[in-house]
MOPAC internal coordinates of N, CA, C and O (Angstrom, degrees):
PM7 1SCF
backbone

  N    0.0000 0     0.00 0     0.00 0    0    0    0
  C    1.4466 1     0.00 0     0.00 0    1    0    0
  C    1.5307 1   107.48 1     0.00 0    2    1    0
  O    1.2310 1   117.02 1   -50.20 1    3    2    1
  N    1.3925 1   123.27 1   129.80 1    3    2    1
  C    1.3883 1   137.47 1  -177.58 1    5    3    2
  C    1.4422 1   100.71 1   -75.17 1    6    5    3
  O    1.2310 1   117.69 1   -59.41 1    7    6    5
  N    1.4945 1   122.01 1   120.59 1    7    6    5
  C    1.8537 1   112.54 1   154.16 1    9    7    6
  C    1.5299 1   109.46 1   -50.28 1   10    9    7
  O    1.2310 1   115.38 1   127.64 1   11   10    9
  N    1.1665 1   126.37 1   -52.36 1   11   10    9
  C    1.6038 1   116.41 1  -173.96 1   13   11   10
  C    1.2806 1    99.05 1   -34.66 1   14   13   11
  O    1.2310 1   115.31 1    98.83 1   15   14   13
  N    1.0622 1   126.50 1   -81.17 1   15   14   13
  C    1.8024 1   144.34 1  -160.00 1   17   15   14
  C    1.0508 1   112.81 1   -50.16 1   18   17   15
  O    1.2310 1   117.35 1   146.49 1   19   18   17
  N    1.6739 1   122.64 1   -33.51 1   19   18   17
  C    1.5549 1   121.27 1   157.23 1   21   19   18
  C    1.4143 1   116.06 1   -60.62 1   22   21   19
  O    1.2310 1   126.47 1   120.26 1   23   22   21
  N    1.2247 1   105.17 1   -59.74 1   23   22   21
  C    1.7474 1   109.79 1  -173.42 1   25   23   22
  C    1.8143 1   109.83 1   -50.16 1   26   25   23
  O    1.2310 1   121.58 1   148.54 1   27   26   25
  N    1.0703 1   114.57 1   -31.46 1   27   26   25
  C    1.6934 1   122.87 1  -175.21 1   29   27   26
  C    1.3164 1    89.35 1   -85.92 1   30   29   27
  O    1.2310 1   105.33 1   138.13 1   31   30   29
  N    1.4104 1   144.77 1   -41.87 1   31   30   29
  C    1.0976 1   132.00 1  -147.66 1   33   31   30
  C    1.7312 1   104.44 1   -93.26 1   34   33   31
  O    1.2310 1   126.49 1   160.09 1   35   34   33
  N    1.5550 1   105.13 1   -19.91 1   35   34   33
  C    1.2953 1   120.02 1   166.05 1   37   35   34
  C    1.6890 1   114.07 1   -54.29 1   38   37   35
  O    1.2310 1   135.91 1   119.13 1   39   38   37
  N    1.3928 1    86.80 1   -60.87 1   39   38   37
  C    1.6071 1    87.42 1  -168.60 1   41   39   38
  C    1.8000 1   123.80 1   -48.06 1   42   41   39
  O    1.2310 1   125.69 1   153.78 1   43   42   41
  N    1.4247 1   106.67 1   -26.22 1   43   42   41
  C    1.0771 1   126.48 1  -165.63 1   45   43   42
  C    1.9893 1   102.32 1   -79.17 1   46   45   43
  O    1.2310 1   127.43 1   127.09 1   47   46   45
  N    1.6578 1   103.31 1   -52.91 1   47   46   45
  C    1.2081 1   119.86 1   164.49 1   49   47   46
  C    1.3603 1   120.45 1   -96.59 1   50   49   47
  O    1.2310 1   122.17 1  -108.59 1   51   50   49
  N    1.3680 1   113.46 1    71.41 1   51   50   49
  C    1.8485 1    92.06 1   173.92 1   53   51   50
  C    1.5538 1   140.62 1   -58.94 1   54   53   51
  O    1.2310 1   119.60 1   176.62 1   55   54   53
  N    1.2353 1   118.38 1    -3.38 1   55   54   53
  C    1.3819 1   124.46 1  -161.73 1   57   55   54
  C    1.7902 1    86.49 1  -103.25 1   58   57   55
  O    1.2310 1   115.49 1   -92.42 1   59   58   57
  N    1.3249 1   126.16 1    87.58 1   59   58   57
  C    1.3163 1   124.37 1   152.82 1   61   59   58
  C    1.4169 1   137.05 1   -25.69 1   62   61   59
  O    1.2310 1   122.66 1   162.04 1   63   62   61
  N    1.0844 1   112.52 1   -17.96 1   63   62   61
  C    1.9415 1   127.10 1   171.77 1   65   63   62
  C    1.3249 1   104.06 1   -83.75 1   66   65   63
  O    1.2310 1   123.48 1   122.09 1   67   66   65
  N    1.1637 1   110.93 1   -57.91 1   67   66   65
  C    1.8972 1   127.10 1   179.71 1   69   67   66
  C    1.8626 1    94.05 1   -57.40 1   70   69   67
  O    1.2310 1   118.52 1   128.88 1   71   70   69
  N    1.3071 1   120.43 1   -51.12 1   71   70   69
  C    1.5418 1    82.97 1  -175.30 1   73   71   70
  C    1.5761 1   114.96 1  -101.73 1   74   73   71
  O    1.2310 1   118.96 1  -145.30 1   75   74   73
  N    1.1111 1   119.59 1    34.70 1   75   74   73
  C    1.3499 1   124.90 1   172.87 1   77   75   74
  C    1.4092 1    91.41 1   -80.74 1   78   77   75
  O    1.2310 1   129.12 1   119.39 1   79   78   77
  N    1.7449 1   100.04 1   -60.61 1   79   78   77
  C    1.6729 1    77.08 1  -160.06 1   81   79   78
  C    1.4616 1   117.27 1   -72.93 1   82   81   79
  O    1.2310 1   122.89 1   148.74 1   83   82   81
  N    1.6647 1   112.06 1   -31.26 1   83   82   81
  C    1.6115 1    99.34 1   176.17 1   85   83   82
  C    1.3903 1   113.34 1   -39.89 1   86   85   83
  O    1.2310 1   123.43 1   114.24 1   87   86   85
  N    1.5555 1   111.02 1   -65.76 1   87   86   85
  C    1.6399 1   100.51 1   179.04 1   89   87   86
  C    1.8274 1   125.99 1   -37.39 1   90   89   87
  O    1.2310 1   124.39 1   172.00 1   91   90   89
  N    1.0072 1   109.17 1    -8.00 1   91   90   89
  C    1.7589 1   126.54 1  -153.22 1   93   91   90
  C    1.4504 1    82.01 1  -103.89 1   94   93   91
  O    1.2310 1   110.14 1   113.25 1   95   94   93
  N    1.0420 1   136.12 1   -66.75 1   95   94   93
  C    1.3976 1   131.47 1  -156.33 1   97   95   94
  C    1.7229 1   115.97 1   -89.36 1   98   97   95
  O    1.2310 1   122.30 1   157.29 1   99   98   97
  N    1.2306 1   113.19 1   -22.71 1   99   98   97
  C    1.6286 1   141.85 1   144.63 1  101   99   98
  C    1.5887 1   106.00 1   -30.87 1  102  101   99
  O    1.2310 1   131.27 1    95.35 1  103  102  101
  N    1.2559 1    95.86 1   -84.65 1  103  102  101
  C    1.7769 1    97.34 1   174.09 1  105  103  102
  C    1.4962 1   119.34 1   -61.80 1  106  105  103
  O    1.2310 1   110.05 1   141.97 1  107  106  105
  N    1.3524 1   136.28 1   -38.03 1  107  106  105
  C    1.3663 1   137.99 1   162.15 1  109  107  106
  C    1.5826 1   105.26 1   -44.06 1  110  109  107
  O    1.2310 1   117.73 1   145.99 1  111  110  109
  N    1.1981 1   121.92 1   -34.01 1  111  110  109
  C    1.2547 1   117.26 1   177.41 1  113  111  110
  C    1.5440 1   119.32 1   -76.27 1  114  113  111
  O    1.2310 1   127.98 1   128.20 1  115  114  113
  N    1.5133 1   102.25 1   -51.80 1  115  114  113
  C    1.3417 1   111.97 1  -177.85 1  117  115  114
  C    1.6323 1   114.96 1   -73.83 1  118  117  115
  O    1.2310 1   117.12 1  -173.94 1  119  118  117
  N    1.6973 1   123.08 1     6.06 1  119  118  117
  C    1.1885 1   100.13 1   172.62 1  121  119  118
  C    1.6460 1    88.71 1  -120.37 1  122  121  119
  O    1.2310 1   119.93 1  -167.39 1  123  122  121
  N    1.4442 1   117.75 1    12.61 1  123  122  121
  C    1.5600 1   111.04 1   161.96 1  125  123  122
  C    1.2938 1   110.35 1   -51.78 1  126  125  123
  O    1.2310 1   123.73 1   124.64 1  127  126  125
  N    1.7688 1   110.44 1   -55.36 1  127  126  125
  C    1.7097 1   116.21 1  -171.79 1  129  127  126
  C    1.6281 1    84.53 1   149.80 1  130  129  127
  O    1.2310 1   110.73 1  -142.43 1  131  130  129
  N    1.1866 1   135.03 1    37.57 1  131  130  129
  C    1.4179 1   133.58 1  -174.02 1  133  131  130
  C    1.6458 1   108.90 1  -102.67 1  134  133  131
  O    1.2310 1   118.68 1   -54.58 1  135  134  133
  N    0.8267 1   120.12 1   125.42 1  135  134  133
  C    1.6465 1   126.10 1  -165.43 1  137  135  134
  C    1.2104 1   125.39 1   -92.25 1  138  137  135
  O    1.2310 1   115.15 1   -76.27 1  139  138  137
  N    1.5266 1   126.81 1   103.73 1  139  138  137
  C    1.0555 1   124.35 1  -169.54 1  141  139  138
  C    1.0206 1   164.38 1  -109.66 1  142  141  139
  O    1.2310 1   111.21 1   -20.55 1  143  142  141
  N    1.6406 1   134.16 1   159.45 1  143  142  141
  C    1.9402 1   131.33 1  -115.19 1  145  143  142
  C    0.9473 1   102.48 1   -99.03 1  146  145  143
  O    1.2310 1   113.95 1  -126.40 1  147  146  145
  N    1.8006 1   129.05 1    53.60 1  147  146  145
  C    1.2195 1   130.14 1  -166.91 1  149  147  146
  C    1.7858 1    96.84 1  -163.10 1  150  149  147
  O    1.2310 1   106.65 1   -41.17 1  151  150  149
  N    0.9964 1   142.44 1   138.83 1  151  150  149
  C    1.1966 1   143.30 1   113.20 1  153  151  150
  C    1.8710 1   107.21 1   -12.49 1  154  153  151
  O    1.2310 1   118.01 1   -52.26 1  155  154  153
  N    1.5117 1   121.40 1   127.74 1  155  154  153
  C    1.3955 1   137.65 1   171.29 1  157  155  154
  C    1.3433 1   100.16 1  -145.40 1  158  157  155
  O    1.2310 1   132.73 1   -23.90 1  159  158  157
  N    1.5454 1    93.01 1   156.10 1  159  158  157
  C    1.2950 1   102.01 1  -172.50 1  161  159  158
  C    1.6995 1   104.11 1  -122.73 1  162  161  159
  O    1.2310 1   110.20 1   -36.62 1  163  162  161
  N    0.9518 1   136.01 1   143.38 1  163  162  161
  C    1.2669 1   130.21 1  -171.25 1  165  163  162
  C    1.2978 1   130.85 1   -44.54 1  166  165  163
  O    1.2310 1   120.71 1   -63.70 1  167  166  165
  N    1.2086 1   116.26 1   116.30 1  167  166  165
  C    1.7689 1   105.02 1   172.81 1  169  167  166
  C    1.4521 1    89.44 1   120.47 1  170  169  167
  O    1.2310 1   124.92 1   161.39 1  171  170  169
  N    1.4134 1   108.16 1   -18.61 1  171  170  169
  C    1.8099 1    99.74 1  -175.14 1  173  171  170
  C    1.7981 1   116.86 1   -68.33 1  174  173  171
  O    1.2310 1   122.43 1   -56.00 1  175  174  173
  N    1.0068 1   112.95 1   124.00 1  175  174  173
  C    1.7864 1   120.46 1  -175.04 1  177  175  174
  C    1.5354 1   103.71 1   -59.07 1  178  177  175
  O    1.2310 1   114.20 1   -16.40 1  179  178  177
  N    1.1389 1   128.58 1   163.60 1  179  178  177
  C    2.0295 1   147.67 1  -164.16 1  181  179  178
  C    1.7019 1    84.08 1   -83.04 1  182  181  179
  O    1.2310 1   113.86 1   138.67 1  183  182  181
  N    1.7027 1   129.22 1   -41.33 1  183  182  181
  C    1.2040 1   112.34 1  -170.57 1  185  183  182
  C    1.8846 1   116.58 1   -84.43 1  186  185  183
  O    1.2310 1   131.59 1   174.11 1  187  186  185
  N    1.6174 1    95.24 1    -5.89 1  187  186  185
  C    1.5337 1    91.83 1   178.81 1  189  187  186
  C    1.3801 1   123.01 1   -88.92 1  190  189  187
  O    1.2310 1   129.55 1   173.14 1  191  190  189
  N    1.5888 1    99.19 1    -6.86 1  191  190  189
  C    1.5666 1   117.98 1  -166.50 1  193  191  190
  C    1.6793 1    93.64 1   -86.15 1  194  193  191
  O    1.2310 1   126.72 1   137.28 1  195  194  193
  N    1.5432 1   104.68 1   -42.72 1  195  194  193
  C    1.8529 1   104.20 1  -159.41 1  197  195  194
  C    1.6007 1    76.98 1   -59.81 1  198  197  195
  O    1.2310 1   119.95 1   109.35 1  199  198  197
  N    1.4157 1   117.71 1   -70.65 1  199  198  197
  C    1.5449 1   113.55 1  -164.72 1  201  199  198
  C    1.5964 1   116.01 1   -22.78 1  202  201  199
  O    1.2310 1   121.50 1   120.09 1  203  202  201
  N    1.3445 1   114.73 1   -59.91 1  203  202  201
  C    1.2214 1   127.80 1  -158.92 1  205  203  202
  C    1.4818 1   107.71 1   -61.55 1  206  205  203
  O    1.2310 1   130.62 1   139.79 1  207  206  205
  N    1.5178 1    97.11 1   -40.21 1  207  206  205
  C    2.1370 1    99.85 1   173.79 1  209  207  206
  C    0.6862 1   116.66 1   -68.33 1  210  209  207
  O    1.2310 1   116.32 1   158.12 1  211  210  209
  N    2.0131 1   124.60 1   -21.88 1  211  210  209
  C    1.4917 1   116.19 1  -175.47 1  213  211  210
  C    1.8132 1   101.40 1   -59.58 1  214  213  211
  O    1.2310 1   134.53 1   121.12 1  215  214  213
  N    1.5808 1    89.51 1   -58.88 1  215  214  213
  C    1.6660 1   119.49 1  -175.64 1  217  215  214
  C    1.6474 1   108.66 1     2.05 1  218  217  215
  O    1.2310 1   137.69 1   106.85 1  219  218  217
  N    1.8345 1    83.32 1   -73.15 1  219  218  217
  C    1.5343 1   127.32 1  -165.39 1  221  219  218
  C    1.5293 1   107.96 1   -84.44 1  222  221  219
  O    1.2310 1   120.40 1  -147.86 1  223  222  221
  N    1.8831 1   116.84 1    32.14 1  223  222  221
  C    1.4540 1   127.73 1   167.21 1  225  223  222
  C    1.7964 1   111.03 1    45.13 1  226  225  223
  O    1.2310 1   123.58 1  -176.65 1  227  226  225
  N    1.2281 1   110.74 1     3.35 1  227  226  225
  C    1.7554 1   129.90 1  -171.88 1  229  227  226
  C    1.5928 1    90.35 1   -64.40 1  230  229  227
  O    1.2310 1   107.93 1   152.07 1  231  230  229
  N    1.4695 1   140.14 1   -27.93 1  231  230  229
  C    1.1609 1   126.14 1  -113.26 1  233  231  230
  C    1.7676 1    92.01 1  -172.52 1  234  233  231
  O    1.2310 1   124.81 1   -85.62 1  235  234  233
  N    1.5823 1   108.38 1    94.38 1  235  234  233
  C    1.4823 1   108.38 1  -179.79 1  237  235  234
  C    1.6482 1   111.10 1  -116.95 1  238  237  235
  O    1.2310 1   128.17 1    35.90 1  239  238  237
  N    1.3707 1   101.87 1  -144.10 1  239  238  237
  C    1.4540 1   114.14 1   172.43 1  241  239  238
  C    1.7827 1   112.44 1  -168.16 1  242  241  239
  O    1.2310 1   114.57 1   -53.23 1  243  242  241
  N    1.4153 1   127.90 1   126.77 1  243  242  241
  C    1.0838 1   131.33 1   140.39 1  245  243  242
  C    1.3548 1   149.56 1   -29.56 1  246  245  243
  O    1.2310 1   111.60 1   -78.98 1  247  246  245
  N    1.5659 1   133.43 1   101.02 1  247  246  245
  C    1.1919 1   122.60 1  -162.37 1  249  247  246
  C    1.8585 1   106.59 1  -100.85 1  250  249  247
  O    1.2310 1   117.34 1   -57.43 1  251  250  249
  N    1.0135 1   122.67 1   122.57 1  251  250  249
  C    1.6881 1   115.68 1  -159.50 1  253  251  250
  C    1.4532 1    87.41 1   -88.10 1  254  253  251
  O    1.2310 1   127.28 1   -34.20 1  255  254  253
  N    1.6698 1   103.61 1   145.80 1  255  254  253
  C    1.1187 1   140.70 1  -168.95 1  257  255  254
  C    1.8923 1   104.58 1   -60.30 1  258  257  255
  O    1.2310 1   118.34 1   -71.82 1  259  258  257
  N    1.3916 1   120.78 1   108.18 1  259  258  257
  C    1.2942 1   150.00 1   167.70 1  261  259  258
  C    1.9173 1   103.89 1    85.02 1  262  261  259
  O    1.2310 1   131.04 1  -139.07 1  263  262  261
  N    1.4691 1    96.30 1    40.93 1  263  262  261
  C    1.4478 1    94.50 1   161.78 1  265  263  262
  C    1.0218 1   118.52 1  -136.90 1  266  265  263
  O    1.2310 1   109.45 1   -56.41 1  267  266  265
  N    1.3841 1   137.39 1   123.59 1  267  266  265
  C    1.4667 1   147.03 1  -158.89 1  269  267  266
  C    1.6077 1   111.90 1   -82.03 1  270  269  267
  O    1.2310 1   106.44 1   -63.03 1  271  270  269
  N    1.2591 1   142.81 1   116.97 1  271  270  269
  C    1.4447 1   146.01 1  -153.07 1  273  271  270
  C    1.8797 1    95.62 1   -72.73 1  274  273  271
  O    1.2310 1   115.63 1   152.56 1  275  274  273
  N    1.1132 1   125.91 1   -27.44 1  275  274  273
  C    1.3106 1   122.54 1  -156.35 1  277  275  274
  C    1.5634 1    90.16 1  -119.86 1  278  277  275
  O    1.2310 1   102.92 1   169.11 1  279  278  277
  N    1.0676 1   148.95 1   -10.89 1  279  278  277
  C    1.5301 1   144.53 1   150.14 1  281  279  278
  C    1.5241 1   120.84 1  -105.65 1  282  281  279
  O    1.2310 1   116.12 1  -154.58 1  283  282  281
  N    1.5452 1   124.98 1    25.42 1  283  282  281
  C    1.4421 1   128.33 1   122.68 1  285  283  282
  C    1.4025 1   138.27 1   -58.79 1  286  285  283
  O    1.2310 1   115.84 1   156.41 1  287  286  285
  N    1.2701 1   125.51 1   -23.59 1  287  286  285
  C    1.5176 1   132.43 1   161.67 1  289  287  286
  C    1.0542 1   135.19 1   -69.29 1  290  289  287
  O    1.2310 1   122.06 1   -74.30 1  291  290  289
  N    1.5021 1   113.65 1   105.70 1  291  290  289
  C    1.5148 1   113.31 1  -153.55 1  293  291  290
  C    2.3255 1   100.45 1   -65.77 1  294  293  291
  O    1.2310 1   128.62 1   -52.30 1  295  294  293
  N    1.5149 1   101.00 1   127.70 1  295  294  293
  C    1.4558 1    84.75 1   160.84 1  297  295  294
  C    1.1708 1   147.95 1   -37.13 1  298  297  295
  O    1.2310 1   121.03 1   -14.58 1  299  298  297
  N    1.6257 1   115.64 1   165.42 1  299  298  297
  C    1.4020 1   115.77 1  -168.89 1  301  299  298
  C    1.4711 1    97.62 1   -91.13 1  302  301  299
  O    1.2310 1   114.45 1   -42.62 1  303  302  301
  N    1.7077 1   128.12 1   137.38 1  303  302  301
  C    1.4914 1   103.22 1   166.45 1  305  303  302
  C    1.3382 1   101.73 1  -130.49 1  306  305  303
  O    1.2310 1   126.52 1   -48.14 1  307  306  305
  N    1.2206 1   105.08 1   131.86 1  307  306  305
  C    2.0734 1   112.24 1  -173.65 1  309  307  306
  C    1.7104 1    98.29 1   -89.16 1  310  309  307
  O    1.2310 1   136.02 1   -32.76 1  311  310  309
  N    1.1150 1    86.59 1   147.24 1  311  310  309
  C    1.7984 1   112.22 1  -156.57 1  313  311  310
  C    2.0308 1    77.15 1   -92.32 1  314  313  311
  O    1.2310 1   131.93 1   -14.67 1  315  314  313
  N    1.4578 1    94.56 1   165.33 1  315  314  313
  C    1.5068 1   107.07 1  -162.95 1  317  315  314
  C    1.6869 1    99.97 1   -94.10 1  318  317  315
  O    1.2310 1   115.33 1   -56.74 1  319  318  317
  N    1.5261 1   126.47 1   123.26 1  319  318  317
  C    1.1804 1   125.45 1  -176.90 1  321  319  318
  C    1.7396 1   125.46 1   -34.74 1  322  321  319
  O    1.2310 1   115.79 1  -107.35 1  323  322  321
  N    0.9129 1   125.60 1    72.65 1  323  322  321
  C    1.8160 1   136.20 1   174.68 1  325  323  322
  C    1.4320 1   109.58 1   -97.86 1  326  325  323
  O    1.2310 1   120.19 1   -82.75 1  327  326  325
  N    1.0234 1   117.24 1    97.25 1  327  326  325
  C    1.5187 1   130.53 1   155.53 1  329  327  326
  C    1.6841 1   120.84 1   -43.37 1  330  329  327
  O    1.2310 1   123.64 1   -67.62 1  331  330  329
  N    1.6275 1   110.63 1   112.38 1  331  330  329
  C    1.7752 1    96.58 1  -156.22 1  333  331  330
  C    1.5111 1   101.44 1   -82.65 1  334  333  331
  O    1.2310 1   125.54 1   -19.79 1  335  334  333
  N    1.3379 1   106.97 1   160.21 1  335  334  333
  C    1.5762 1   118.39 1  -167.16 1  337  335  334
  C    1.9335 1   103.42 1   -75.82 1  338  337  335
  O    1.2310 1   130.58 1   -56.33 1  339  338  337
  N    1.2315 1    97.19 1   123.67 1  339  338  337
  C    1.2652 1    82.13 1   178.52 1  341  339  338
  C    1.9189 1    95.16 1  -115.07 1  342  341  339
  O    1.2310 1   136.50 1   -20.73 1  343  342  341
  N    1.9125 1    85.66 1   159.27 1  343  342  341
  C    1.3280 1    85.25 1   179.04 1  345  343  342
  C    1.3391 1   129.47 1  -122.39 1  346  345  343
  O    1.2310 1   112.59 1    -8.34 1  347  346  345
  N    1.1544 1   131.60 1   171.66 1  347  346  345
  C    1.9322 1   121.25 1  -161.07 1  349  347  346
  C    1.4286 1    99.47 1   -87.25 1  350  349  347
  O    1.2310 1   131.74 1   -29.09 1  351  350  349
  N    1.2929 1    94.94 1   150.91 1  351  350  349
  C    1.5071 1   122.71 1   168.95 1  353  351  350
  C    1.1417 1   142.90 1   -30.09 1  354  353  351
  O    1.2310 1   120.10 1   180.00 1  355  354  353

């Protein structure tokens, strides 16, 4: 995977969770046998291609009606410092 192609592909998607998985399900497709909406050039990897369609606006995502893309993720909640019991030998 190219940093360029992330960083561009960022700009396009800012919410980093949202394009994990697009990219995630992008390649699940493209190594089904799914053909892809870009010009590639050989040797290019299934994750440089999803990138590259995002890039090239080829390649979006749906936001369903009264759900916010960045307040679907359930919070992080840190468990309360307990040192685990360990036991002898």
């Amino acid at each position: 995977m190219h940093p360029t192609l992330l960083k561009s592909a960022l700009i396009v998607i800012p919410n980093e969770q949202l394009l994990v998985n697009i990219v995630r399900q992008r390649v699940r497709q493209l190594i089904r046998g799914h053909r892809p909406l870009i010009l590639t050039t050989p040797g290019m990897g299934f994750c440089d291609v999803a990138l590259s369609e995002i890039v090239a606006k080829k390649l979006s995502y749906e936001v369903s009606p009264g759900i916010k893309p960045d307040a679907s993720f359930a919070p992080i909640v840190n468990f309360p410092n307990s040192a685990p019991e360990k036991k002898a030998a």
